[in-house]
FIMI-939488 format. One line per field, with one value per residue (C-alpha): x, y, z; residue in three letters; residue number from 1. Coordinates in steps of 0.05 Angstrom, whole numbers, plus 5000, padded with zeros to 4 digits. Example, Ala and Ser with C-alpha at 12.3 -4.5 7.8 and 13.67 -1.06 7.14 Angstrom:
FIMI-939488
xx <- c(5246 / 5273)
yy <- c(4910 / 4979)
zz <- c(5156 / 5143)
code <- c(ALA / SER)
pos <- c(1 / 2)
This chain:
FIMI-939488
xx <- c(9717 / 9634 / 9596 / 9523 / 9481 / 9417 / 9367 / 9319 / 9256 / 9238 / 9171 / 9163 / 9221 / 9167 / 9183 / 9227 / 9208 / 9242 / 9262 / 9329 / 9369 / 9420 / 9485 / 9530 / 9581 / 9618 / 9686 / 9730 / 9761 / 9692 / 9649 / 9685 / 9632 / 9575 / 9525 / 9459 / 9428 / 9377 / 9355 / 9293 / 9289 / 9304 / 9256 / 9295 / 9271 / 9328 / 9320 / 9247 / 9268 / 9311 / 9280 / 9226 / 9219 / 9247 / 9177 / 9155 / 9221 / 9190 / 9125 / 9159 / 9210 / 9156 / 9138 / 9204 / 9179 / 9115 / 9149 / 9197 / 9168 / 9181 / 9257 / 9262 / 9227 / 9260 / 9330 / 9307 / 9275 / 9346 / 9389 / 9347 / 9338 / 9420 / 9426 / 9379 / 9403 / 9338 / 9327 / 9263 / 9253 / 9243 / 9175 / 9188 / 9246 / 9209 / 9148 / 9196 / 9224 / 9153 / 9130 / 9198 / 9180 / 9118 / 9161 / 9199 / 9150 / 9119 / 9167 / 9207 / 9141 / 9119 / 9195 / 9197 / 9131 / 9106 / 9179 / 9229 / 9201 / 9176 / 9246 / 9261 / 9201 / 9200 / 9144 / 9137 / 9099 / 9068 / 8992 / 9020 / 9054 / 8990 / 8961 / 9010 / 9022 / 8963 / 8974 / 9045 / 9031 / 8965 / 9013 / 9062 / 9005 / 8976 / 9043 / 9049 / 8981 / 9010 / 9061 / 9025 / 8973 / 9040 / 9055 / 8981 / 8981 / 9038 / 9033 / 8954 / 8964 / 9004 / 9033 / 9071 / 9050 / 9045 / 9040 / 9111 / 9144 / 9205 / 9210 / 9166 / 9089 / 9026 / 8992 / 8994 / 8956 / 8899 / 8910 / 8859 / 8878 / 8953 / 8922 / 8883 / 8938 / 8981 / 8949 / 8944 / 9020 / 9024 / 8978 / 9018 / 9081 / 9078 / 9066 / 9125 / 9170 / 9146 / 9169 / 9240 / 9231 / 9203 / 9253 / 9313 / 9291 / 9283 / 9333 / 9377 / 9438 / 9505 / 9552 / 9601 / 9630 / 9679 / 9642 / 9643 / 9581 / 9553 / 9508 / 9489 / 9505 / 9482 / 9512 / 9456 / 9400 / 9399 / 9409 / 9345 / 9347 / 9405 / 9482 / 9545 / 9561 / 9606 / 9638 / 9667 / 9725 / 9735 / 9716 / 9674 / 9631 / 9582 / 9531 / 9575 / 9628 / 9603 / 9625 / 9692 / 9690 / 9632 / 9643 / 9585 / 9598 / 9564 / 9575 / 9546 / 9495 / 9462 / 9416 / 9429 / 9487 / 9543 / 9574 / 9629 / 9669 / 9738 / 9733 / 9704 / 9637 / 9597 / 9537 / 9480 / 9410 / 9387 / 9447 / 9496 / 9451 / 9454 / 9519 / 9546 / 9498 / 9481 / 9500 / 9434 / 9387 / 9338 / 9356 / 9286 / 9310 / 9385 / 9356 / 9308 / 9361 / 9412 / 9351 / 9347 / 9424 / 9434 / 9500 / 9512 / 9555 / 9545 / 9581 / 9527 / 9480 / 9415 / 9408 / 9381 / 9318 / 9333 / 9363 / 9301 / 9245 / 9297 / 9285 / 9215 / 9211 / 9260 / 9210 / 9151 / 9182 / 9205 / 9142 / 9110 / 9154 / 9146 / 9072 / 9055 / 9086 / 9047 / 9024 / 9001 / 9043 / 9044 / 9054 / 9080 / 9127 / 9177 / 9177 / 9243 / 9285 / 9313 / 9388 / 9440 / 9476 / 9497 / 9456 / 9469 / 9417 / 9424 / 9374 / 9366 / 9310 / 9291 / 9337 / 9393 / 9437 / 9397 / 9447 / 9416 / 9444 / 9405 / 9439 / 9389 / 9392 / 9375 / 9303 / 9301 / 9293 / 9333 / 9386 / 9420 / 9396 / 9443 / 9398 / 9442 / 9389 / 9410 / 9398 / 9452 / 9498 / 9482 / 9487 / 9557 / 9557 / 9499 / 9540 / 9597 / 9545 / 9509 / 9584 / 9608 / 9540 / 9549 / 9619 / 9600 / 9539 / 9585 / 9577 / 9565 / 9506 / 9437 / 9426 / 9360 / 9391 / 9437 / 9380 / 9339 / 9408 / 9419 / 9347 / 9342 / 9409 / 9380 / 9313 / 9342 / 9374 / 9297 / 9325 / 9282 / 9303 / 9249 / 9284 / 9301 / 9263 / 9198 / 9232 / 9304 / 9331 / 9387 / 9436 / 9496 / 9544 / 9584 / 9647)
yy <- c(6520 / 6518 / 6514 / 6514 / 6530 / 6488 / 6517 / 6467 / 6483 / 6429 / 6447 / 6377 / 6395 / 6413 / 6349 / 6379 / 6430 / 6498 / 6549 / 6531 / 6524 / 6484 / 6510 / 6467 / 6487 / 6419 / 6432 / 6380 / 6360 / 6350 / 6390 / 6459 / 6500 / 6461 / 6507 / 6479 / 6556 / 6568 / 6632 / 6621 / 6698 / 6693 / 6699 / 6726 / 6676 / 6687 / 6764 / 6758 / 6712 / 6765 / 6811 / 6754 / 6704 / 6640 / 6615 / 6638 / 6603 / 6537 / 6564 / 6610 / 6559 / 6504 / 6550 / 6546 / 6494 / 6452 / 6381 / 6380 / 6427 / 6387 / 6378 / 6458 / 6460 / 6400 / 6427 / 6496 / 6464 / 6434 / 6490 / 6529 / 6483 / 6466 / 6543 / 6533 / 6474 / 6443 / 6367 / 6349 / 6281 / 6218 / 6228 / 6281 / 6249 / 6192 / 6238 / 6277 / 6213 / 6193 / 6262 / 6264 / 6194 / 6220 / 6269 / 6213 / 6172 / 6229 / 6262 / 6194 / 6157 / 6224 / 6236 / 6158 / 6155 / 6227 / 6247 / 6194 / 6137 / 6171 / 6171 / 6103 / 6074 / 6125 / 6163 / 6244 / 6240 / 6201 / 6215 / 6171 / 6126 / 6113 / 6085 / 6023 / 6010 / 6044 / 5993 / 6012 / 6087 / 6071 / 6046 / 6092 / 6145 / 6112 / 6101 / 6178 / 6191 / 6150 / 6191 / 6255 / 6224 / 6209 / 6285 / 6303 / 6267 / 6308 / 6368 / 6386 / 6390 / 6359 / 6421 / 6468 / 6433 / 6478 / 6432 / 6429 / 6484 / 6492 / 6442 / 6392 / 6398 / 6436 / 6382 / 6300 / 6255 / 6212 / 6138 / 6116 / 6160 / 6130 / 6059 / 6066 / 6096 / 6045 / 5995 / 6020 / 6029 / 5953 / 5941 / 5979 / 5947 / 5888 / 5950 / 5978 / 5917 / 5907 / 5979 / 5958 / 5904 / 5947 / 5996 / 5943 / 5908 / 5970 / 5975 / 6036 / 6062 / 6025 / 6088 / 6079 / 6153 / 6176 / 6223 / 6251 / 6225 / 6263 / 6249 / 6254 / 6185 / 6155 / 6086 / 6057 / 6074 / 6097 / 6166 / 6224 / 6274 / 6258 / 6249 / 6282 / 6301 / 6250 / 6236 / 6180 / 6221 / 6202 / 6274 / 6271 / 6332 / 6360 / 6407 / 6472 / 6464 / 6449 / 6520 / 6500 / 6454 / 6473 / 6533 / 6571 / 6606 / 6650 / 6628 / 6666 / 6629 / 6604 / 6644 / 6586 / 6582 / 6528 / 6490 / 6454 / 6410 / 6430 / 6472 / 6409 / 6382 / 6328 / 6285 / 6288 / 6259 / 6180 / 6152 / 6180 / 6165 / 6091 / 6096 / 6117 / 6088 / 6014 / 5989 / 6017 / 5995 / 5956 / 5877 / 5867 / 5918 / 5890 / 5829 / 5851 / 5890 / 5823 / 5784 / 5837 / 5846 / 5906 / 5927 / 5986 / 6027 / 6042 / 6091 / 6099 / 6157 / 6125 / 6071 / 6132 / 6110 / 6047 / 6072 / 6119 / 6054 / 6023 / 6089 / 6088 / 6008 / 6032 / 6095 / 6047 / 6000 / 6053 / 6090 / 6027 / 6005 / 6080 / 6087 / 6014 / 6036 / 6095 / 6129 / 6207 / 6247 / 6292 / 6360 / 6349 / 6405 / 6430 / 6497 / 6532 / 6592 / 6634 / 6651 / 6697 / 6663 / 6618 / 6548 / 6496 / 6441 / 6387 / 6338 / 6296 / 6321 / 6280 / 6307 / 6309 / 6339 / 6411 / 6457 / 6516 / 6563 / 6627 / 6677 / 6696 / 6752 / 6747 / 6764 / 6705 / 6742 / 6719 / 6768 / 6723 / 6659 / 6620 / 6562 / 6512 / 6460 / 6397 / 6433 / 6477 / 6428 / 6374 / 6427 / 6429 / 6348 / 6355 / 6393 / 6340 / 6288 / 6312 / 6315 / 6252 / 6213 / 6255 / 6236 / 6163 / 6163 / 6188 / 6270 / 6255 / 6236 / 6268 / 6336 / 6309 / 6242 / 6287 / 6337 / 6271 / 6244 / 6306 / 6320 / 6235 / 6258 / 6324 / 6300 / 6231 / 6286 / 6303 / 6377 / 6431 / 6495 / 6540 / 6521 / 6473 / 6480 / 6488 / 6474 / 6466 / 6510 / 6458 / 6503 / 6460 / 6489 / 6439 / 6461)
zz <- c(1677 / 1654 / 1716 / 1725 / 1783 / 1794 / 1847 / 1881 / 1923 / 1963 / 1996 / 2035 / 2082 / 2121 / 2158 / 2202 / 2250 / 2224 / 2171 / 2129 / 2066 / 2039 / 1993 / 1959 / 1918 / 1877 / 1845 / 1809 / 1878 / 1908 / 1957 / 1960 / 2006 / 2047 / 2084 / 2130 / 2131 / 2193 / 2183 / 2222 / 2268 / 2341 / 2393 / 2456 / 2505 / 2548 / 2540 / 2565 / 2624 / 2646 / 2715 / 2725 / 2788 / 2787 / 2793 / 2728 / 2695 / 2681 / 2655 / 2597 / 2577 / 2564 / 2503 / 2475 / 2439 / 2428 / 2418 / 2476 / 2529 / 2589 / 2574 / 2582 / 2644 / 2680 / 2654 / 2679 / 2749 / 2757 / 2755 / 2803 / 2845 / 2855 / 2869 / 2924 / 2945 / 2947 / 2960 / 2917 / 2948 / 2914 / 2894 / 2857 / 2822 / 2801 / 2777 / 2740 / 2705 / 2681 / 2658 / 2619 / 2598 / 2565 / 2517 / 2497 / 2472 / 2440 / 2410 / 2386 / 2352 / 2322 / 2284 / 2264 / 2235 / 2204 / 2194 / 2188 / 2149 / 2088 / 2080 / 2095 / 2051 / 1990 / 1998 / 2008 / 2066 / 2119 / 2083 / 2029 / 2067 / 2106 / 2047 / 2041 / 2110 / 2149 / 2218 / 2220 / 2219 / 2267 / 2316 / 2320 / 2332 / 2385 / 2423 / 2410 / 2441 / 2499 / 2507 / 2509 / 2556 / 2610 / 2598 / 2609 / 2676 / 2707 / 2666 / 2662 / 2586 / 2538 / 2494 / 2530 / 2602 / 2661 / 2723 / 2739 / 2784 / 2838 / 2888 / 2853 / 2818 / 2829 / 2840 / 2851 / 2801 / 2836 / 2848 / 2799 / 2749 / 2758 / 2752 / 2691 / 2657 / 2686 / 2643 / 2583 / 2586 / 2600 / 2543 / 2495 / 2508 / 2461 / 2397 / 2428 / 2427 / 2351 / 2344 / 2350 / 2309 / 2256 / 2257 / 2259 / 2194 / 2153 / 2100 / 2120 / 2083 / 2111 / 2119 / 2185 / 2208 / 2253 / 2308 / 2384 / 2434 / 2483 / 2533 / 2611 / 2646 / 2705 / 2737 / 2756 / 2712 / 2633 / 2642 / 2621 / 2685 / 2730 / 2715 / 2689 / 2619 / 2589 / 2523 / 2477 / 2484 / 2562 / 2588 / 2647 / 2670 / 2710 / 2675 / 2721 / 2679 / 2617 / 2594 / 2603 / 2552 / 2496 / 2462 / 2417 / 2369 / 2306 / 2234 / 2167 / 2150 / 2204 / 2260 / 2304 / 2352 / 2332 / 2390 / 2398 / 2441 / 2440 / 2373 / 2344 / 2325 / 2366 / 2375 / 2417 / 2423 / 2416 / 2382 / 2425 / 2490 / 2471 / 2452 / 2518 / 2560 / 2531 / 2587 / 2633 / 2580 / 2623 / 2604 / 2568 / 2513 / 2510 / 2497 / 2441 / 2405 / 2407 / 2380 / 2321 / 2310 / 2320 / 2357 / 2401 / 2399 / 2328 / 2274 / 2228 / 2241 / 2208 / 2261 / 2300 / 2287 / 2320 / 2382 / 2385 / 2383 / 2433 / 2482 / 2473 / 2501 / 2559 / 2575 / 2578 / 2619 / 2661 / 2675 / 2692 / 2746 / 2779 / 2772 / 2787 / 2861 / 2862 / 2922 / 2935 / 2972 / 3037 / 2993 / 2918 / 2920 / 2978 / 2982 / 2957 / 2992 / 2930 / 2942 / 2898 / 2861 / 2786 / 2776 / 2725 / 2705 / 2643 / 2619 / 2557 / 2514 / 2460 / 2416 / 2459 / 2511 / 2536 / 2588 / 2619 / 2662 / 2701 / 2747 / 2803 / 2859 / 2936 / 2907 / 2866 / 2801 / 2739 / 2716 / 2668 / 2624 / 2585 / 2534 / 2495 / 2461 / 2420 / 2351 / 2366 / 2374 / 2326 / 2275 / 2256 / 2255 / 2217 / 2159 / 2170 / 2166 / 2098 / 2076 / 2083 / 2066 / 1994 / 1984 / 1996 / 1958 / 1893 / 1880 / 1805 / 1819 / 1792 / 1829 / 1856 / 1886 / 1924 / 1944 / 1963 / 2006 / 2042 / 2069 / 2094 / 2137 / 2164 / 2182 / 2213 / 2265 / 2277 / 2280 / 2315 / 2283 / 2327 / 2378 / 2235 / 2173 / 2122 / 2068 / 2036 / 1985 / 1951 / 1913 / 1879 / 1839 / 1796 / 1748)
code <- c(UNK / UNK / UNK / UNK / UNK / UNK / UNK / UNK / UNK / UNK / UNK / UNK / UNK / UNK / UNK / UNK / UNK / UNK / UNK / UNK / UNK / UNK / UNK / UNK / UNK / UNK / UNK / UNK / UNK / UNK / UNK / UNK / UNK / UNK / UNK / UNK / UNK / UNK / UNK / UNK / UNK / UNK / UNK / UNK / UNK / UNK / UNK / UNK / UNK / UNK / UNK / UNK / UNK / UNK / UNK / UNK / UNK / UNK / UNK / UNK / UNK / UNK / UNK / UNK / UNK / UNK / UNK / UNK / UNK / UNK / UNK / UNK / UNK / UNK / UNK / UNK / UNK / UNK / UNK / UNK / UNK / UNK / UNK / UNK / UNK / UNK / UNK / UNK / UNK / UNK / UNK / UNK / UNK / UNK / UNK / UNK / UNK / UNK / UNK / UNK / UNK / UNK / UNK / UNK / UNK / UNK / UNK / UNK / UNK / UNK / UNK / UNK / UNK / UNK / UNK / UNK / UNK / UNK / UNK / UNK / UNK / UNK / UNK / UNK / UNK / UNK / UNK / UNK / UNK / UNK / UNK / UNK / UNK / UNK / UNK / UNK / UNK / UNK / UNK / UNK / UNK / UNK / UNK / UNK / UNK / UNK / UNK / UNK / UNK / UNK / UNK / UNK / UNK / UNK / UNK / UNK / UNK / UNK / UNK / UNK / UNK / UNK / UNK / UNK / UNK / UNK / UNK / UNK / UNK / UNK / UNK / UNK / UNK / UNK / UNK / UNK / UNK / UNK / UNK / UNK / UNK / UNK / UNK / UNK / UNK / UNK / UNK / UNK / UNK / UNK / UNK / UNK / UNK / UNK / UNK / UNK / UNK / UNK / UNK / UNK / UNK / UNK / UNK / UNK / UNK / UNK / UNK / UNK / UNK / UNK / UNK / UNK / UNK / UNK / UNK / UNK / UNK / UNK / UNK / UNK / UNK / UNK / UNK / UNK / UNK / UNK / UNK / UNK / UNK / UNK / UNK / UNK / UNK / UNK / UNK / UNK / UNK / UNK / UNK / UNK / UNK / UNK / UNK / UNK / UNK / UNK / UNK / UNK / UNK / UNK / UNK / UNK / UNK / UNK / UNK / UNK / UNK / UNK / UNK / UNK / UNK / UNK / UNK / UNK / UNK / UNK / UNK / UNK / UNK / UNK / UNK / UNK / UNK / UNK / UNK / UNK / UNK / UNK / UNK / UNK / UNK / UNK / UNK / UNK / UNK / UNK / UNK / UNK / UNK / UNK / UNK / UNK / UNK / UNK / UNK / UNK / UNK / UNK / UNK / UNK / UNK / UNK / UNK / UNK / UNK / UNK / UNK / UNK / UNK / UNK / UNK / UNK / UNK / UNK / UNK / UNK / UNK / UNK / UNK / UNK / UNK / UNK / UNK / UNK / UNK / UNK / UNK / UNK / UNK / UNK / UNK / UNK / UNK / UNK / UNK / UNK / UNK / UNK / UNK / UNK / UNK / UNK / UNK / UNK / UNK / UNK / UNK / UNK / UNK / UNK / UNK / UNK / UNK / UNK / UNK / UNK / UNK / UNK / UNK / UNK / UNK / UNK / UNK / UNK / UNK / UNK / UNK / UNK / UNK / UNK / UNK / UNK / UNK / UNK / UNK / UNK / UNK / UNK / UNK / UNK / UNK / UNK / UNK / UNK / UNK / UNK / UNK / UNK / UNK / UNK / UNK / UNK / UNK / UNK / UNK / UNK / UNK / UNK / UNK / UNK / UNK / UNK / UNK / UNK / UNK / UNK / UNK / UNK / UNK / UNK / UNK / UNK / UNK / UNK / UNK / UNK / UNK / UNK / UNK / UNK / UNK / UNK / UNK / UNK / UNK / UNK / UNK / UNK / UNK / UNK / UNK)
pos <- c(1 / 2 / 3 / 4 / 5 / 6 / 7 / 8 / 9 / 10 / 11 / 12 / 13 / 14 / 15 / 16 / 17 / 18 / 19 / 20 / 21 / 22 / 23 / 24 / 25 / 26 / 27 / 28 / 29 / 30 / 31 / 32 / 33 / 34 / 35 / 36 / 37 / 38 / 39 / 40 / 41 / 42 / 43 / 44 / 45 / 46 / 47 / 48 / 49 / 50 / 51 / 52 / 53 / 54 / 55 / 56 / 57 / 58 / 59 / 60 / 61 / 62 / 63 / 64 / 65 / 66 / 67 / 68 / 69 / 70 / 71 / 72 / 73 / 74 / 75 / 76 / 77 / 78 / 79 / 80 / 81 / 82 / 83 / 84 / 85 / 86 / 87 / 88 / 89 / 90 / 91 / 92 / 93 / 94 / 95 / 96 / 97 / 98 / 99 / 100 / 101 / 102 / 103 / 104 / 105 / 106 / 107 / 108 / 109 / 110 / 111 / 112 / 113 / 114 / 115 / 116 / 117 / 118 / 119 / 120 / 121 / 122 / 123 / 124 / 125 / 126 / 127 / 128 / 129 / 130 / 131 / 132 / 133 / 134 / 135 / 136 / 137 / 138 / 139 / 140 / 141 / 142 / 143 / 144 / 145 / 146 / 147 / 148 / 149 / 150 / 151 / 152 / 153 / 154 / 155 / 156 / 157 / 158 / 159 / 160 / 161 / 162 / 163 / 164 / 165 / 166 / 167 / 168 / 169 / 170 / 171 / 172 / 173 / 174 / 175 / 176 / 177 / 178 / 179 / 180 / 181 / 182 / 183 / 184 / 185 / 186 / 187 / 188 / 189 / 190 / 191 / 192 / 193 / 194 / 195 / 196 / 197 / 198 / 199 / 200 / 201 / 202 / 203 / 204 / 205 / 206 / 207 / 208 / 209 / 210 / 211 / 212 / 213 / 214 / 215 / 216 / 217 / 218 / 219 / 220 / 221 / 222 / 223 / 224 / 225 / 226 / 227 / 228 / 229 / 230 / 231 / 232 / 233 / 234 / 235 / 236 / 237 / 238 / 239 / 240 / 241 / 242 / 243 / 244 / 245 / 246 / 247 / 248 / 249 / 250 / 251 / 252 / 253 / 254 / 255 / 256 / 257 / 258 / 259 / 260 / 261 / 262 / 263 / 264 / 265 / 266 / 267 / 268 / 269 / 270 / 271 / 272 / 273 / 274 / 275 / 276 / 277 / 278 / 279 / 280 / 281 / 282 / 283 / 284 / 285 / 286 / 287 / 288 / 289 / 290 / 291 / 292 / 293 / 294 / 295 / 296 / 297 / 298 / 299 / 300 / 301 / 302 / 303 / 304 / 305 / 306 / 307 / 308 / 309 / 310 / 311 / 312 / 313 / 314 / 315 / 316 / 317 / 318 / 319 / 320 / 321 / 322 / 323 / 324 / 325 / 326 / 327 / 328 / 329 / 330 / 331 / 332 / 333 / 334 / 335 / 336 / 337 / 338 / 339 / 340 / 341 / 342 / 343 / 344 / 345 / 346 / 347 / 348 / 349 / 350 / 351 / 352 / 353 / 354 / 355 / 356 / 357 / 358 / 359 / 360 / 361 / 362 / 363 / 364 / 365 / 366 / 367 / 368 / 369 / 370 / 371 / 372 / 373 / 374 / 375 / 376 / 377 / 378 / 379 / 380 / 381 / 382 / 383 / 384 / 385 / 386 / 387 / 388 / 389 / 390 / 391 / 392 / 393 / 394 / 395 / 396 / 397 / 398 / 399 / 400 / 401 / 402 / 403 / 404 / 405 / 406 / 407 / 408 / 409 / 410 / 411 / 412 / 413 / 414 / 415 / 416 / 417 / 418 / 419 / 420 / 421 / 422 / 423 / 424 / 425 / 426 / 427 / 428 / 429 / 430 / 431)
C-alpha cells in the first residue's frame, strides 16, 4: 500500500482562542486515527489557589481567562458560598444574572462575528468579511460592546472584572448609571432580534448527529446560574455529585483533560442549553425562532450559531426586566462565616457547563481546587464531531476541503484552549 503524508499549516486558526494540531490518518476503510492535539502548557491555576483565602478565590479565577471571566468567578462564588451556607439574597441573585448576562452577549457576538462567520460566508477573516458586509459586522460589535459595558457595571472592568466577591459585590451600581444603561439595552434590542434572523438564514451545512446534552436547568427560568445538571439522557444532578458521574481523564495528545459522562463523550454550551431548556426561553424569542423555522431540539451542531443569537435576545431581555426594577441596596454583600469543609458550584459560561469544586479549612483557606471548564468536555465530541462531518462530506475529497471542513467544526464549538488554538497543523495520511 503507497501512502503519502501531506502536512498543512494553517496560520488563520487563530480564530479560536488556543494552541493545537490536528492528525488524521485515512486508510482504505476510512478515518483510521483522528487526533484534536492541545498542547497549549498548563498554568496551575488550581495549584496557585491552593493555601489562599476564600476571598481571594474569585479574583484569581477571573484571570483564567479573558473572554469568560465572570463564569469562573460566579461558579467559584457558588461553591463557597454553599459551604458556608450563605443566603445571598435576591439582589444579589439578580445582579449576578445581569453581570453574567454581560459575558453572554460578549462572548456570543464576538465568536459569531470575528470567529464564526468567516466560515459561514467564505472569507479568512472577519477584516475581509468587513469589506462585503461592513453593517452586519458593525452590529455584532456594538452588541459585543453592550455586553462588556453590562460586565463593566457590576464588575468595575470588563476583562478579568474584579467587583464581585463572597456574599455578593464590592459595590452597588448608581441608579442613574442603571438607567442609562437601561436604555441603551432597550435600544439595541431590535439589532438583536435581526441577529437571529441573520443567523437563521445563513446557509449552514445540513449534517444531523447522534449526541449527549448537558446543561444546568431551572423550572422556571432558562437556566445560566441556578439549577441541577441534567442530561438528554434523563440523569438529573446537582453540581455535589457531578463527580459521580463525569469522569476526566488524560489522553496522548492532548494537554487538556477529556471528560466524559459515563465513559462517553457529551455536549455542552449553547446548543445543548437550548436543547434542554427550550422550554424557559422567554416567549418573545420562541416566537422569533418559530417565525424563522428553526426547531429546537436540534441534531446538527452548526445551528450553534443560532442557538447562540437566540441566547443573546434572551440575555437582553433578561437584563432589562432586572435593571428596569432597579433599586440600591442596604449593603451589596452579606458578610460570610468560612467553615471546614467540600463546596460545589456550577454555572453556564458561554461555552458551556463550568463545575468547580474547593476544599476549605475552619480558616477559610483553600486546600484543594478541582476546575472542569466546557473545553474539556466538548473536546472528545469535538473529535467525534470532526469525524462524522468528514465521513459525510466524502474523505476523497481534496486534502484542503477536508482541512477547510474540520477547522468550520472546531471553531463552531468556539473552543477556549487557554482555558484551544493559533493555528492547526492538518496531517492526513491516505494509503
Amino acid at each position: 500500500m503507497v501512502q503519502k503524508t501531506v502536512s498543512i499549516n494553517v496560520p488563520m486558526l487563530a480564530r479560536v482562542e488556543g494552541e493545537g494540531a490536528l492528525h488524521i490518518e485515512i486508510g482504505a476503510g476510512g478515518i483510521e486515527a483522528l487526533q484534536l492535539k492541545i498542547f497549549e502548557p498548563p498554568r496551575f491555576f488550581e495549584k496557585l489557589l491552593e493555601t489562599r483565602s476564600y476571598l481571594e478565590v474569585s479574583d484569581v479565577v477571573t484571570r483564567i481567562c479573558g473572554i469568560c471571566p465572570v463564569a469562573y468567578q460566579i461558579s467559584a462564588l457558588q461553591a463557597l458560598e454553599s459551604l458556608f451556607d450563605a443566603d445571598v439574597g435576591q439582589w444579589v441573585k439578580d445582579m449576578r444574572r445581569v453581570y453574567y448576562c454581560g459575558e453572554w452577549i460578549e462572548s456570543h457576538c464576538l465568536h459569531m462575528h470575528l470567529l464564526a462567520a468567516p466560515d459561514f460566508f467564505g472569507y479568512p477573516s472577519v477584516v475581509e468579511m468587513a469589506a462585503d458586509y461592513p453593517e452586519i459586522v458593525r452590529r455584532g460589535l456594538k452588541l459585543q460592546g453592550l455586553g462588556n459595558d453590562l460586565i463593566k457595571l457590576l464588575g468595575a472592568r470588563s476583562v478579568n472584572p474584579v467587583g464581585a466577591r463572597p456574599g455578593g459585590f464590592y459595590r452597588a451600581p448608581e441608579v442613574a448609571a442603571v438607567q442609562a444603561l437601561c436604555q441603551k439595552l432597550r435600544d439595541a434590542l431590535p439589532d438583536a432580534f435581526e441577529l437571529v434572523r441573520w443567523t437563521a438564514g445563513i446557509d449552514l451545512p445540513d449534517i444531523a448527529q447522534g449526541f449527549t446534552s448537558v446543561a444546568l436547568h431551572h423550572p422556571e427560568r432558562y437556566a445560566i446560574a441556578e439549577g441541577n445538571i441534567v442530561t438528554s439522557t434523563g440523569v438529573t444532578l446537582t453540581a455535589a455529585e457531578f463527580e459521580q458521574h463525569f469522569s476526566e481523564q488524560h489522553v496522548p495528545h492532548s494537554t487538556a483533560l477529556h471528560c466524559l459522562l459515563h465513559g462517553q463523550p457529551y455536549l455542552v454550551g449553547p446548543l445543548a442549553r437550548i436543547n434542554l431548556n427550550y422550554d424557559q426561553l422567554r416567549p418573545e424569542v420562541k416566537q422569533l425562532l418559530q417565525e424563522c423555522r428553526v426547531t429546537f431540539p436540534s441534531s446538527n451542531m452548526f445551528h450553534s450559531i443560532i442557538a447562540r443569537a437566540a441566547e443573546v435576545c434572551q440575555a437582553l431581555l433578561d437584563s432589562i426586566d432586572i435593571l428596569q426594577a432597579y433599586t440600591l441596596p442596604e449593603h451589596p454583600y452579606v458578610h460570610l462565616t468560612p467553615q471546614a469543609g467540600v463546596g460545589y458550584g456550577a454555572s453556564e459560561a458561554p461555552r458551556g457547563l463550568l463545575w468547580h469544586r474547593y476544599e476549605i479549612d475552619a480558616q477559610g483557606a483553600v486546600r484543594q481546587a478541582r476546575i472542569v471548564p466546557p473545553t474539556s468536555q466538548n473536546q472528545a465530541r469535538m473529535e467525534q464531531d470532526i469525524r462524522l462531518t468528514l465521513e459525510a462530506l466524502g474523505l476523497e475529497r481534496p486534502d484542503h476541503e477536508l482541512r477547510l471542513t474540520a477547522e468550520k467544526v472546531i471553531r463552531n464549538y468556539d473552543p477556549c484552549i487557554s482555558c484551544a488554538t493559533h493555528f492547526l497543523d492538518l496531517r492526513v495520511v491516505r494509503p
